[in-house]
N, C-alpha and C positions, 0 to 999 in steps of 0.2 A: 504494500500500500504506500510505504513510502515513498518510494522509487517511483511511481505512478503521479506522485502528486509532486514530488519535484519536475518529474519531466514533464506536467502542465503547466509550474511556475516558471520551468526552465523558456515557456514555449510565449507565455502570456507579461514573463519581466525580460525585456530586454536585456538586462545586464547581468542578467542569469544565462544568455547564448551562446555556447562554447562553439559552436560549428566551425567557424575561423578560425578558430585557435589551436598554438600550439602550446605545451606546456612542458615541462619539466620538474621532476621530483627527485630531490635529495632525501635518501631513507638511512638513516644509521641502522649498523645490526643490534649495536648493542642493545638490551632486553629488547631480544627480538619476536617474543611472541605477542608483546604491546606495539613495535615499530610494524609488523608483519601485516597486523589488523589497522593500524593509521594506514598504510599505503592502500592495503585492500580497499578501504572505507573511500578513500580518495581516490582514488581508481573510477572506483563502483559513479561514486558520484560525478567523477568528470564525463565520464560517457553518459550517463542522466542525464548532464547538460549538452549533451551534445557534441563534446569532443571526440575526435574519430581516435581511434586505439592507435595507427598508425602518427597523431600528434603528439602521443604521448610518451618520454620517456621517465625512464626510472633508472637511475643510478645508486648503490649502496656503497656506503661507507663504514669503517671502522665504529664509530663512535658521535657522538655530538659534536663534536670540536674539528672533526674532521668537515662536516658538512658544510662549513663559511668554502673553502676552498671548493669544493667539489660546485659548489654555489656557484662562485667566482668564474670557474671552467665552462660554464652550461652558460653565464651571459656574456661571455667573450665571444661565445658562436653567433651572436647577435639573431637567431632564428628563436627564440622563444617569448610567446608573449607576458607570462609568468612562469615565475618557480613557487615549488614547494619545498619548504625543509620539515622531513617528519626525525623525528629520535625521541627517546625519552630518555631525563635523567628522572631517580629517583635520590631523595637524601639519604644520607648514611651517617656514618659517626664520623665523617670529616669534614673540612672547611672545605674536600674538592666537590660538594655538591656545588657551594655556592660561586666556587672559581669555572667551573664546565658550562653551568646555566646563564648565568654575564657573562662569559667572554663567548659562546657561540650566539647568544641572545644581541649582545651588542657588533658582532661580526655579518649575523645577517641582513641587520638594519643596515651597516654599512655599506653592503654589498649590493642589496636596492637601490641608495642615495645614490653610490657611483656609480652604478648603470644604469641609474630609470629607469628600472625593471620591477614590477612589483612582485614581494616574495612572501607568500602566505606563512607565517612561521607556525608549524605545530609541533616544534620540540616543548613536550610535554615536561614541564617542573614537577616532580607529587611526591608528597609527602612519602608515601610506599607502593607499594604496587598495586591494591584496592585501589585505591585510588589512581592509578595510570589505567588499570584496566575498565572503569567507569567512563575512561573518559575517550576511550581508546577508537573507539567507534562515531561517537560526534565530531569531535576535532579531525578525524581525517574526512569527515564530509565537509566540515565546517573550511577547513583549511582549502578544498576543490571551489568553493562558491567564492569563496574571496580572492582566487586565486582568478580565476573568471570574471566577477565583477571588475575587479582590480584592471583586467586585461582590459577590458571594452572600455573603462573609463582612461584611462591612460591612453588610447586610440579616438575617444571622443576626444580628447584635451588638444591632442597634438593633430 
């Protein structure tokens, strides 16, 4: 049902129209049965809106910290009208939660800014993994529609 009712809104809000579009998705492996389901989720929902499976690619990485780079690669090809970065951290008993989530969190802002490229982030922050897996499945649809809208507006701008 959902699926059904996005591909109505996909068809009835213009800036929900993937048909033009190409896209690109940055997936870390790391906790990869939560990254596995964001990409899936985002997948599922870029073809909803309409993107053709042949626009879409998917690239995996090491880790979160890896994904600003892998980022960086895919808008130097200047063919993409958005990125996606999926990963998740979760916290631990170190301070490397909070060094992995700002510095890949502030690398993929950056990496928009300098190419006017918009980049849906859903590297996932959580507390533990109930909570990455709750979320595992919105945020990668969620991540496909911004990542879309994002596209068409950035092409109405310019």
């Amino acid at each position: 049902m959902l699926i059904a009712d996005q591909g109505t809104l996909a068809a009835t809000d213009p800036r929900l129209n993937g048909k033009k579009l190409t896209i690109g998705i940055v997936q870390a492996r790391f906790n990869a049965d939560i990254t596995n389901a964001l990409a899936q989720a985002c997948k599922t929902e870029l073809l909803a809106l309409g993107v053709e499976e042949k626009n879409i690619t998917l690239v995996q990485v090491p880790g979160a910290l890896e994904v600003p780079v892998a980022l960086q690669a895919l808008a130097e090809q200047l063919k993409y009208h958005a990125l996606v970065a999926l990963g998740c951290i979760i916290r631990g008993e170190t301070y490397h939660f909070e060094l992995v989530a700002n510095e890949s969190g502030a690398s993929v802002s950056r990496i928009a800014l300098d190419y006017q490229i918009p980049i849906a982030n859903a590297i996932l922050t959580t507390e533990n993994m109930a909570q990455a897996v709750v979320r595992q499945t919105d945020k990668g649809r969620d991540a496909a529609r911004v990542a879309v809208e994002m596209a068409n507006l950035m092409e109405e701008i310019e």
